[in-house]
VMD Tcl script that draws the C-alpha trace (Angstrom):
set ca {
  {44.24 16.37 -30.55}
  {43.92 19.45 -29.18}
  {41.30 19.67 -27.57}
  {42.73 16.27 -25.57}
  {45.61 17.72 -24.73}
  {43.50 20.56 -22.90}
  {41.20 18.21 -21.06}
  {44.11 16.15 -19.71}
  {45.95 19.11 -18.45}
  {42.83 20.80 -16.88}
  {42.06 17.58 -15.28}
  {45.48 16.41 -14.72}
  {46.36 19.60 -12.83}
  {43.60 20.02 -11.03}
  {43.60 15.82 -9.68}
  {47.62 16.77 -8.88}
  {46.38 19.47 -7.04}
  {44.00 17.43 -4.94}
  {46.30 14.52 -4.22}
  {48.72 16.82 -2.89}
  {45.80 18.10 -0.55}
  {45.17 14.72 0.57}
  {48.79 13.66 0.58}
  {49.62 16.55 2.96}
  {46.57 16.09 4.94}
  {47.59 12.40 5.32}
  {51.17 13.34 6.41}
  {50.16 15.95 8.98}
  {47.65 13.65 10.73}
  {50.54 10.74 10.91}
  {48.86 8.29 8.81}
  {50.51 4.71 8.73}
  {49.35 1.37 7.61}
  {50.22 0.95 11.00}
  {47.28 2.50 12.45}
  {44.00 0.58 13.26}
  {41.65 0.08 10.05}
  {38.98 2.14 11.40}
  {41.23 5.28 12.31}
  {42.82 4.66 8.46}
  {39.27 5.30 7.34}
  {38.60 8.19 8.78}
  {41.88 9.94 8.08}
  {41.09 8.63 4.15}
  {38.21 10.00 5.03}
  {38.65 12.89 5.54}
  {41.52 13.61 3.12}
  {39.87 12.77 0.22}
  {36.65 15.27 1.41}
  {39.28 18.06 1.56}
  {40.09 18.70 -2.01}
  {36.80 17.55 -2.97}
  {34.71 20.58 -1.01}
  {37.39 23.28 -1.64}
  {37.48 22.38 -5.47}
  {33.45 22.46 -5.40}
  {33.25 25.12 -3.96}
  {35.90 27.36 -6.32}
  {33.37 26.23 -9.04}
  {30.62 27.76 -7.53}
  {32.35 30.89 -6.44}
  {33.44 31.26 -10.18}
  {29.53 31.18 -10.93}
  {29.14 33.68 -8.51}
  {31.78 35.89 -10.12}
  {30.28 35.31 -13.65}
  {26.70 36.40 -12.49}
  {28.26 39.77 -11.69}
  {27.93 39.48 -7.94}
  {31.80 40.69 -7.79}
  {31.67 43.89 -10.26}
  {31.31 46.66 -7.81}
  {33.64 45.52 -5.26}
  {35.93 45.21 -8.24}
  {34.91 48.91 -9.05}
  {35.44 50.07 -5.32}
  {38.49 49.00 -4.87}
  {39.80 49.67 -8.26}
  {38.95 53.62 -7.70}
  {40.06 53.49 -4.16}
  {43.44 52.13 -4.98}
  {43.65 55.08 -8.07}
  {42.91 57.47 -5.27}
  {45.87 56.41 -3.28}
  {48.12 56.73 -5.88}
  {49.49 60.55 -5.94}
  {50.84 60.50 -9.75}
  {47.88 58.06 -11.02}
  {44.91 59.79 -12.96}
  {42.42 61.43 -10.65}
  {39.92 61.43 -13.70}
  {37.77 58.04 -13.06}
  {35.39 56.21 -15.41}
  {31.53 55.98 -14.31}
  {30.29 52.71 -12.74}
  {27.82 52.30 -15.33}
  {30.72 52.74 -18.03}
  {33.01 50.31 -16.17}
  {30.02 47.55 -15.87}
  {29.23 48.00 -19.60}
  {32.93 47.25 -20.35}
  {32.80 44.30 -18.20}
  {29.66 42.84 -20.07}
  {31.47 43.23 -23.27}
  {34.42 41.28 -21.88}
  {32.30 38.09 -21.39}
  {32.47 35.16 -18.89}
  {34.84 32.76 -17.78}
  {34.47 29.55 -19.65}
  {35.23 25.75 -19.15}
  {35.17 25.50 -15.34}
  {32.84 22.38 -15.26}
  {36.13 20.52 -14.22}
  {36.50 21.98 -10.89}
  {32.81 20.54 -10.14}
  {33.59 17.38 -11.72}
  {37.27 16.62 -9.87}
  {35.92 17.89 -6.98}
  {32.99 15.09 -6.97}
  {35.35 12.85 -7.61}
  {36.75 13.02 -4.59}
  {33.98 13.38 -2.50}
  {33.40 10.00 -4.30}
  {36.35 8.09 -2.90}
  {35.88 9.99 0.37}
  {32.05 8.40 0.53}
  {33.87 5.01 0.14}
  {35.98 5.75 3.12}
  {33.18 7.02 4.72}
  {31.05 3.99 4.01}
  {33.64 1.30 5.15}
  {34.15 3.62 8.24}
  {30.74 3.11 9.55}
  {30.65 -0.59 8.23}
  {33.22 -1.51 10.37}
  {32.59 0.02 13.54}
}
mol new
graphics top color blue
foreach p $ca { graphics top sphere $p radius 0.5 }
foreach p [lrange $ca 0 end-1] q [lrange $ca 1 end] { graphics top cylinder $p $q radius 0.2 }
display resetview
């Protein structure tokens, strides 16, 4: 039961998230039922592609910061910001040292749901996009 409580709210969240994207995307371009069916598309269109790249592409920038590809920036500015600091402690651990530590820490885990929302609404955006060029 557990473990469904955690996939709803992962996936709950993160489709709230999204529909707020497209619900404020919708609202800023003046959408109306109103408007022609082929300008509708497009604006459902491109709402629903939105959340759907931005989501897709968090997932792949958490691979990117699992692989590593982030530790020495994290180490630069970590030792430049102790360097500011006039009380911190000028006595600084070794990159190699703070690396190692990060290894031990281990990766972030469970993110397949940003890739998997995010599809999703490149999905309904696709259908938009489809009826968009069907109708024209």
């Amino acid at each position: 039961m557990k473990r469904l409580g955690s996939f709803l709210l992962k996936y709950g969240i993160t489709g709230a998230v999204g529909g707020l994207m497209v619900w404020l995307t919708l609202d800023l371009h003046g959408y109306s039922r109103a408007l022609p069916s082929l300008q509708q598309y497009r604006l459902l269109c491109d709402a629903f592609t939105i959340p759907g790249v931005i989501l897709i592409m968090v997932g792949f920038l958490v691979i990117i910061a699992n692989a590593g590809n982030f530790t020495g920036l994290a180490y630069a500015a970590k030792h430049a910001v102790k360097m500011l600091l006039p009380f911190g402690s000028k006595k600084q651990e070794r990159y190699y040292d703070y690396y190692q530590r990060k290894q031990e820490q281990g990766r972030i885990k469970g993110y397949g749901f940003l890739f998997i929302t995010g599809l999703a609404f490149m999905a309904v955006a696709m259908v938009f996009f489809t009826l968009f060029y069907l109708n024209r």
